[in-house]
Each structure stands twice: as C-alpha cells, then as structure tokens.
N, C-alpha and C positions, 0 to 999 in steps of 0.2 A: 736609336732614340730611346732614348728611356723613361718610363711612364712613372719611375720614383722620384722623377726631380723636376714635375709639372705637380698641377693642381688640380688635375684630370682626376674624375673618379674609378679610371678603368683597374687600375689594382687594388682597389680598396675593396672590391666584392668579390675577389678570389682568395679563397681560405687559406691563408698562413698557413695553415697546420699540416696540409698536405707535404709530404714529401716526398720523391721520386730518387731512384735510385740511378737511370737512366741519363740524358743529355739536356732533357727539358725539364730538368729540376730548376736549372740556374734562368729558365725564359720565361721575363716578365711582363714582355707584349706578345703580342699573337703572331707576330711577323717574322720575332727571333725564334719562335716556337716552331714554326714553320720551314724556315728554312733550316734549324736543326731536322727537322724531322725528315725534308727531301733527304737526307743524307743516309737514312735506312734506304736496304732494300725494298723491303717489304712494311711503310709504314703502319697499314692500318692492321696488319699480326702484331706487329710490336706494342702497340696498343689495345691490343686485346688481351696479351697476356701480361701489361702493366696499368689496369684499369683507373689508376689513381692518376697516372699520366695523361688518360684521354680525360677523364675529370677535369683535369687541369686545364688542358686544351679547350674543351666547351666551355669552361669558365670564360674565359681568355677570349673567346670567339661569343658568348653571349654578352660581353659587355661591350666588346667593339660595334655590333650590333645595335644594342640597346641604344649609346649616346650617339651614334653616326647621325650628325644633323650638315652635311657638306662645309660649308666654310666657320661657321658657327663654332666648331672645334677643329682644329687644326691637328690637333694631336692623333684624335679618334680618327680623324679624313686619312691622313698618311697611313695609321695602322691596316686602314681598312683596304684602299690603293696599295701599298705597298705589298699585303698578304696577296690581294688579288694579282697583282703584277708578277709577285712570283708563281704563283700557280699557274697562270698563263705563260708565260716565259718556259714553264715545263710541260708543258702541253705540247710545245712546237722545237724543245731541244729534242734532236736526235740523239745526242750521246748520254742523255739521262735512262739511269737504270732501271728505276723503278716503274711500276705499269702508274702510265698517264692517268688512268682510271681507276686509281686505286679509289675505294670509299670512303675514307677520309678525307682526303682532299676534295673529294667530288660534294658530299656535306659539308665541307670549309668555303668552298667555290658559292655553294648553291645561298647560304645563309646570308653570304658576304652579297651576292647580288643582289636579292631580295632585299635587303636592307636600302642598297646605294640606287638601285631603280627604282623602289618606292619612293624615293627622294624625290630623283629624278623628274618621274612622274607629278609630282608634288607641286613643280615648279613651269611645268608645259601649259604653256598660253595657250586661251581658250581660243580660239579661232575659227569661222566659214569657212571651212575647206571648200576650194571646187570639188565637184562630184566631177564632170566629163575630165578623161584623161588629157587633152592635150592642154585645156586649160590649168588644171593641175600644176602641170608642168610648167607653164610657164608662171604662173602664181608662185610654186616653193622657187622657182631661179630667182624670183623678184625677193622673195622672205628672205632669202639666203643671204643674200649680194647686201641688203638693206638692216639685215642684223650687224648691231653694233660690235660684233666680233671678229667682226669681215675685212674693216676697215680700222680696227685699232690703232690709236695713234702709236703706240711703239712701233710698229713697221715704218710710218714715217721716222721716226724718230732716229731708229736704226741705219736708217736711209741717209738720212742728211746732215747727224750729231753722233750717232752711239759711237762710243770708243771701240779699239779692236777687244781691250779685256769684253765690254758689256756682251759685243756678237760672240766672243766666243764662250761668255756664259750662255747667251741664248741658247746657243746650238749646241749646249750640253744639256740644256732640259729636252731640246728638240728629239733627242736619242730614242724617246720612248715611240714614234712615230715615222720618219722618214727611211731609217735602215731596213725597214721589216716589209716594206707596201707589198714589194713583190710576193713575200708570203700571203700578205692578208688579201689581196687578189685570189692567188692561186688555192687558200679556202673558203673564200666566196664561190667559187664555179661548181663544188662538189654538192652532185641533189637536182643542181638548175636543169630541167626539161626544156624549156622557150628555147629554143634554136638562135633566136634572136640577141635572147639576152645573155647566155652563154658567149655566142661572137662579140658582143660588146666587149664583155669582161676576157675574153681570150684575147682579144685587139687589146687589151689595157697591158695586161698581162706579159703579152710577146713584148710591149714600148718595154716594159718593167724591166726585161731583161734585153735590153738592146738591139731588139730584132735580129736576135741570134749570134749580136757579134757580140764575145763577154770582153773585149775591152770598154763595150758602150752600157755592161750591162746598170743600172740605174746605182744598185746600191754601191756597185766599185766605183764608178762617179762621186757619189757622196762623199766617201771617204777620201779623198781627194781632199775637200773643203775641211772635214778634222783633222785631216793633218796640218794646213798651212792654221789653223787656229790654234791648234797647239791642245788640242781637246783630249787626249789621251797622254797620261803624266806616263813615266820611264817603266815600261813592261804591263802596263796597264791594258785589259783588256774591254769589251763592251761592258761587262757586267760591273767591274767597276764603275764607270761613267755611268752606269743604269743606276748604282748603288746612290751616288750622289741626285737625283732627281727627285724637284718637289712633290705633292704630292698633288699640284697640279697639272703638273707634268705626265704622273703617272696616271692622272685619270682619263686624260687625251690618249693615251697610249690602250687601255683598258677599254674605251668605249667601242675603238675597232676589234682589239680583240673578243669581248663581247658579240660585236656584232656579228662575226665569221667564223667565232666555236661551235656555236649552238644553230642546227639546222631551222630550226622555229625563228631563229633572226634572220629571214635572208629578206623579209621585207625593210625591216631595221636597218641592214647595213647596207641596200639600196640607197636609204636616206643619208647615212653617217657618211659612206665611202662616196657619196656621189657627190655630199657637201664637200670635200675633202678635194676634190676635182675643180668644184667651182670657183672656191672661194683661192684657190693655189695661185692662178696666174697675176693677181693680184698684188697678194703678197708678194711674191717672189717676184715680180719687178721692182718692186722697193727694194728687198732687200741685194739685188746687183747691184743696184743702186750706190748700195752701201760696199758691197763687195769692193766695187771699183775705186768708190772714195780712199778706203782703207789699203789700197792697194796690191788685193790679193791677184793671183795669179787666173787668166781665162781657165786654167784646167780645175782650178776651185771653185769655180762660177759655172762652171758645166751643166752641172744638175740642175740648177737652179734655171740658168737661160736654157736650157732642152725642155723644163715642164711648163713654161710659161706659156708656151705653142701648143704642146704634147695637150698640156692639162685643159686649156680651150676647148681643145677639139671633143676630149675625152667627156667635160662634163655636158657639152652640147650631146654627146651619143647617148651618155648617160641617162640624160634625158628623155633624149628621142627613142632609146633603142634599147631600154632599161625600166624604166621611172613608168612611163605610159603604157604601155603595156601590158605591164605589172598592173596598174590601174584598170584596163581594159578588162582583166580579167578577175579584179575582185574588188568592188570599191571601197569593199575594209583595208585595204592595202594603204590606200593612203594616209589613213592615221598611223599604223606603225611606221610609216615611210616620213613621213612630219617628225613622229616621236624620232627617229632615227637622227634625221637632218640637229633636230634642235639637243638633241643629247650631246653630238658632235658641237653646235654651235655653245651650248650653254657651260660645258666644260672647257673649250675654247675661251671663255669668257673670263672665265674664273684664272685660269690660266694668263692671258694677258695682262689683268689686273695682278696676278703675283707679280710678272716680271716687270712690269711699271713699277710695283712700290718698289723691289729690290735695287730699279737702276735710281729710286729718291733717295735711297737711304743712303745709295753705294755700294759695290760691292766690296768685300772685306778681301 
C-alpha cells in the first residue's frame, strides 16, 4: 500500500531531505520499512551505524501513531496492524535469523500497541461487573453470546446464500486466526502456576493437536478446507495469503497474539482466547452449513464439525476451570479478563462489518 496515492497525512511529516544509503531509503510506510529491515541480521546495529535510517524509521512509526484512530482511517489501521502482524509473525518463526528481541523491534512493538490498546481501551463499555467468581462467569458467557459479533449475519449469510468465491475470500482473511490456535495455546501455558488452569489449557492444547494422532492434528485438518477453496494460488505459501489480509483481519489475528506474547496478559488472553472458544460452536454450525450447500468434501468440513463439540466443551472449562478461578484469586482479574473478551469481540466486529460491505460491493 502506498501512503503517496492516498490523502493520509502519514508522509507528509517525514522529511524529504533525508536520504539513506541503505534498503530503507525507498520505504515510505512503516510496514515496508519494516519488513525491509527483518531482512538484516542484526537490525537495531544497522541502525546505529546509519542513524539517518532509524530517523526515518521513528518518523514513519511516530506518525502511524499519532493518526491511528481504528476504523476512522483505514490507511493508518492497516499500516499499524500490518507492522504489528509482522513483528509477531517473527516472534514465533523459527527459521528467522535475527534475535526476536532485537530493540528495535521491541520499540516498534511497544509504540504500536500503546497506540492501538489505548484505542481500544477508549471504546470498552462501562459495565457492573459481578465481583463473586462463579457469577462472573456466567454474566461474561451471557455478554459474550449476546454481543452483536457473536451472531453476525454473515455467518448466516454464508450459511444459506454466500457463493463458493465469497467463502473462499472469507477464509483467506480467516488465515490470521485458525492455522496458528495451537501455538497460541501452547503460549498461553508458559508462567501459569493454577494446576488447574494449566490442565484446562493442556486439555485445549493436546484437542489442538489431535490427541497425539498428527493425522487429526487441528491445523492439518484446516488445510484440508484451503485446499478444496482454492485459497493458495500456484506455489503460494501462508505468508502470501497473510500478505493479502485486511486489516481487519489482521487485528483478529493480533489481538491473540497480543494476548499470549506478553506475560502481563495472561489475564487478557483468558478473556480473548476463552471468547474465541465460546462464540466457535456457533459460528461454525453455520458455516457447515454452508460447507455442505456448496458441496465441499466431509474432509474439508472436518475442522469445522470436530470444534463445534470440542469448542463447547472447551469454553464451558474455560470457564469453570480458567475464568473463576482466576477470579477467585484476584478480583482485578476480571476487568482485564472483560478487557480481553471485548477486544476479541470489538475487533471481531469490525471485522464482520468489513466482510459484509465487501460481499455488497462484490468481490472483484
């Protein structure tokens, strides 16, 4: 995307006159700056001894910043999602070179959330939380289930009219979210002491991967269903498909990650990944729904009809053996655990309303 053939002000406060001799001479949003820059080894040397380049960079990163207002600007939301998806996305490649922790990135990380959680924050319904845990509990299943994101009419839609093109654009934004759970499980449990709530998350964890058999394991199921949609074009790999995602898409994707990077969220991504449990079996009866209309194959329906039971089970434990608990032992829990749920549900939101207007408009 390029920020010279919008009306966005994010290049207009980065000084021309800088010049760079380097790779991020020619990068005019912070995203293309960015993934130029994973491409050193060693990025935040390289920018110590080309100071006019990290200039450029804080420029680049102070103005994405500055107008990030969520939907309000589209342009600024993508730059801002899109930097943060890749930085995340390199956090958890193994075959990337450079240190995960380099300090540049980690102040590119740190600036970009603050920006987009303050948002966030900005937008979180004032509500009477129950104090006692069990009630809690069953209060957020009720907020959850009853949030307008839960029930969006494109899952019907998809259900009973979407063509095969529209599902198999769906499930090319979906990319930033369903291939990965098993990861973002598996760092959610690192830190957790509760005995209890560890077994939940190990229980979620071992479904994730098949219960040991890896022809059941969850994500080689998935793949299944892109194939018979035709979601990967001739040698294409994820990161392509990742490359095309709005940046609604990417903030669904983001919110879990967010939630399971950072030790200080594990009350957070109680709420995010536990909505993500509840609000599943739902959906995903509609959308077999649609599978079957459309005539895809049981073994691309797999995933989908295995979490509709799975994810039931999973968000009742969730609850019972996660959520309360957690409450039992600190009653500030529950606001980050609300914050968590409705971050999930509010980017969810946003999300929805993208791919509704795109099935009015048509796809191209």
């Amino acid at each position: 995307m390029s920020l010279e053939a919008t009306s966005s002000p994010l290049t207009a406060e980065v000084n021309p006159n800088l010049l760079f001799p380097v790779t991020l001479e020619d990068s005019t949003t912070l995203s293309h700056a960015v993934s130029q820059l994973l491409k050193r080894e060693a990025p935040y040397r390289s920018l110590r001894d080309n100071p006019e380049e990290l200039d450029h960079l804080r420029q680049l990163l102070a103005t994405v910043t500055k107008h990030f207002e969520g939907s309000n600007n589209d342009t600024v939301a993508y730059e801002l999602h899109k930097t943060l998806n890749t930085i995340y996305d390199y956090q958890i490649n193994a075959s990337d070179s450079a240190s995960q922790f380099d300090p540049i990135l980690m102040e590119i990380m740190a600036e970009l959330e603050a920006a987009w959680i303050g948002y966030e924050k900005s937008r979180l319904p004032a509500e009477e939380i129950p104090v006692e845990p069990k009630a809690f509990a069953r209060w957020l299943k009720t907020y959850i289930l009853e949030h307008p994101s839960s029930n969006h009419p494109i899952y019907g839609y998809l259900s009973d009219e979407g063509s095969f093109k529209e599902m198999s654009y769906f499930f090319s934004q979906e990319v930033t979210i369903d291939p990965r759970f098993d990861d973002l499980i598996a760092l959610m449990q690192v830190g957790v002491e509760n005995p209890g709530i560890k077994m939940e998350l190990a229980s979620n964890f071992w479904d994730e991967m098949g219960n040991g058999k890896p022809e059941e394991v969850h994500t080689k199921m998935f793949a299944s269903l892109y194939d018979e949609l035709e979601i990967f074009g001739e040698n294409e790999k994820f990161l392509d498909v990742l490359g095309r995602a709005s940046w609604q898409a990417l903030a669904c994707g983001n919110t879990l990650m967010y939630s399971v990077l950072h030790r200080k969220n594990l009350n957070l991504g109680l709420g995010a990944l536990g909505t993500v449990e509840i609000i599943s079996p739902y959906r995903f009866s509609l959308l077999t729904k649609g599978f079957k209309r459309l005539g895809l194959s049981e073994k691309a329906s797999e995933y989908h009809i295995t979490h509709i039971s799975i994810d039931a089970r999973h968000g009742n434990g969730w609850l019972t053996n996660a959520i309360t608990p957690t409450v039992a032992e600190s009653e500030e829990a529950r606001h980050e655990i609300f914050f968590g749920a409705m971050l999930r549900m509010n980017t969810s939101m946003d999300y929805c309303r993208f791919i509704e207007s795109q099935f009015k408009q048509g796809l191209q």
